[in-house]
C-alpha positions in Angstrom: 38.2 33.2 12.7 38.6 35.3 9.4 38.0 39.4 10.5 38.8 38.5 13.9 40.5 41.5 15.9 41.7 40.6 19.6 41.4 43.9 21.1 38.2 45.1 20.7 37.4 41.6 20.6 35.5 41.1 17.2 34.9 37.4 16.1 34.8 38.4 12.9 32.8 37.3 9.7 33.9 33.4 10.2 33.8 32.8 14.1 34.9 29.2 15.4 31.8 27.2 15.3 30.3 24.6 17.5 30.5 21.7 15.0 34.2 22.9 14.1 34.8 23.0 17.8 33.3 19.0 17.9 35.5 18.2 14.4 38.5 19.7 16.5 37.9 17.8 19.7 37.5 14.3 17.8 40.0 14.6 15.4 43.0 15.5 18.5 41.1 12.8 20.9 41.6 9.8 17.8 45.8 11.7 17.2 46.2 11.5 21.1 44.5 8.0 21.1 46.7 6.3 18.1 49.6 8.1 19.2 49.2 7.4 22.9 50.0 11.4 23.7 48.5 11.7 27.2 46.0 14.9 27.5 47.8 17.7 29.7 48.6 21.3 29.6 52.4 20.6 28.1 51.5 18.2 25.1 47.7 19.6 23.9 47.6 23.1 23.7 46.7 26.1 21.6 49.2 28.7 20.2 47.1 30.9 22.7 48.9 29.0 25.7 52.6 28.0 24.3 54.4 31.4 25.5 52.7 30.9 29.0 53.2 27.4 29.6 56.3 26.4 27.3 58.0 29.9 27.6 58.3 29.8 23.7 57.9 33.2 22.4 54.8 33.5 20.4 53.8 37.2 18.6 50.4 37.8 18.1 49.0 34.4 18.7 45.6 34.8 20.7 43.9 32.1 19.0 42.2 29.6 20.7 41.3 32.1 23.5 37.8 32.4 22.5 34.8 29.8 21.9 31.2 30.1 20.8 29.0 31.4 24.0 31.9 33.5 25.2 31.4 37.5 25.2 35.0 38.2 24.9 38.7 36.0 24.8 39.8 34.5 28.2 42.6 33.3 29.6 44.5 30.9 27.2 44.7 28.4 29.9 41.6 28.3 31.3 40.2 27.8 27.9 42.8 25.4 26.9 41.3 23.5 29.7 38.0 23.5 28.8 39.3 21.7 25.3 41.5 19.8 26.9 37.9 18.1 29.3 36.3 17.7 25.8 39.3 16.0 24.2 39.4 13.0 27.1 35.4 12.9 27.3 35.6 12.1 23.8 38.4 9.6 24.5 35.9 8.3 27.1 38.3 9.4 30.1 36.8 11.4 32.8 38.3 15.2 33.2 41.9 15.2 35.0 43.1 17.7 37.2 45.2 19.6 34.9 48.7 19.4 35.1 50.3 22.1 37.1 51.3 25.5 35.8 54.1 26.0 38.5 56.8 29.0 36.9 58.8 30.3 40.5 57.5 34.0 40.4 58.1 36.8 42.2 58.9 40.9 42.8 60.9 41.6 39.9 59.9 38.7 37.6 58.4 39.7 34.1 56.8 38.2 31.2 53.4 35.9 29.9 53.7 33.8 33.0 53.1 36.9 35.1 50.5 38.1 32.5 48.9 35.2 33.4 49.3 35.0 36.9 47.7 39.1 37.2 44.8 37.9 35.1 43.8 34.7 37.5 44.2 37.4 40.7 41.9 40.0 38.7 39.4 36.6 37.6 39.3 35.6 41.5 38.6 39.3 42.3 42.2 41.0 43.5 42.3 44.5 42.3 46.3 44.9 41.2 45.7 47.5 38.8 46.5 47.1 35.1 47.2 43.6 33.8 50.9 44.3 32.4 53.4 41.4 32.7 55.1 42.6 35.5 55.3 41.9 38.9 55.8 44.8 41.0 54.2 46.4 44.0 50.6 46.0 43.5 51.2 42.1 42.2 53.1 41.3 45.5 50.3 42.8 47.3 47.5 40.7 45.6 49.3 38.0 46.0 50.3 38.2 49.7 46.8 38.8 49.9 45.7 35.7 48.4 48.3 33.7 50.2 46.6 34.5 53.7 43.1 34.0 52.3 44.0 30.6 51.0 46.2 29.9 54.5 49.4 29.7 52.9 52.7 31.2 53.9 52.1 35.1 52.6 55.5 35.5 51.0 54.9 37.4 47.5 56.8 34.0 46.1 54.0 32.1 43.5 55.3 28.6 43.4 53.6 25.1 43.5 51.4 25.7 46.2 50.1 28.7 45.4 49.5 28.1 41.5 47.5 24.9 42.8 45.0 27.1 44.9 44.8 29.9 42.0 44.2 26.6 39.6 41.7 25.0 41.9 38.1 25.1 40.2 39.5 25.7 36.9 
């Protein structure tokens, strides 16, 4: 994605294509096939989604949050997912549940995996204010919010059960 500025979101002269998007997706299918790596959020990712889901620190690194057909970059993991379906249809597997993302958050806690946590309350319609890697007031509020929507104990605290209804659909 030569020219390709995040924020505006440009794609640039040299945007990620379709058929490099189909080169991509067969040539990690046949690795994760001959090496037997097993398709899941922790072992086939983009730099996009390392900070997030590994917690390795990763400057600048936005790419692959964007595809052909989208209007601007989404959420590294919910795009990482969509690669991840294409990778095991073209392994001939049908698309898994995708591993849990599951990092114990709550009042206080800062960092990408609250970055990512604001944007899937803002995606599913929670006003919490401005998107900035921390969780104070307004994120405890969302999310207490969405606990009692989704009939789970409304405690502020985002751990396994809540991450699986704010992954459910994605």
């Amino acid at each position: 994605m030569g020219d390709a500025n995040e924020r505006p979101f440009r794609a640039g002269r040299f945007p990620i294509t379709e058929l490099q998007l189909d080169v991509l997706v067969t040539l990690v299918a046949d690795l994760c096939q001959k090496y037997r790596i097993p398709v899941t959020r922790r072992t086939v990712l983009s730099h996009a989604e390392v900070q997030t889901t590994l917690g390795i620190r990763q400057n600048g690194k936005w790419d692959i949050s964007w595809l052909p057909g989208m209007d601007a970059p989404g959420d590294p993991v919910a795009v990482g997912d969509k690669l991840r379906a294409r990778i095991l249809a073209a392994m001939g597997q049908p698309a898994i549940e995708a591993a849990a993302f599951t990092p114990v958050l709550r009042r206080g806690s800062k960092g990408e995996a609250v970055r990512h946590l604001q944007e899937r309350l803002t995606g599913q319609g929670h006003a919490l204010g401005k998107v900035d890697s921390d969780f104070g007031e307004r994120t405890d509020a969302a999310v207490r919010i969405f606990q009692k929507l989704e009939q789970l104990k409304p405690d502020g605290i985002v751990g396994p059960q809540t991450w699986a209804a704010l992954n459910k659909g994605q």
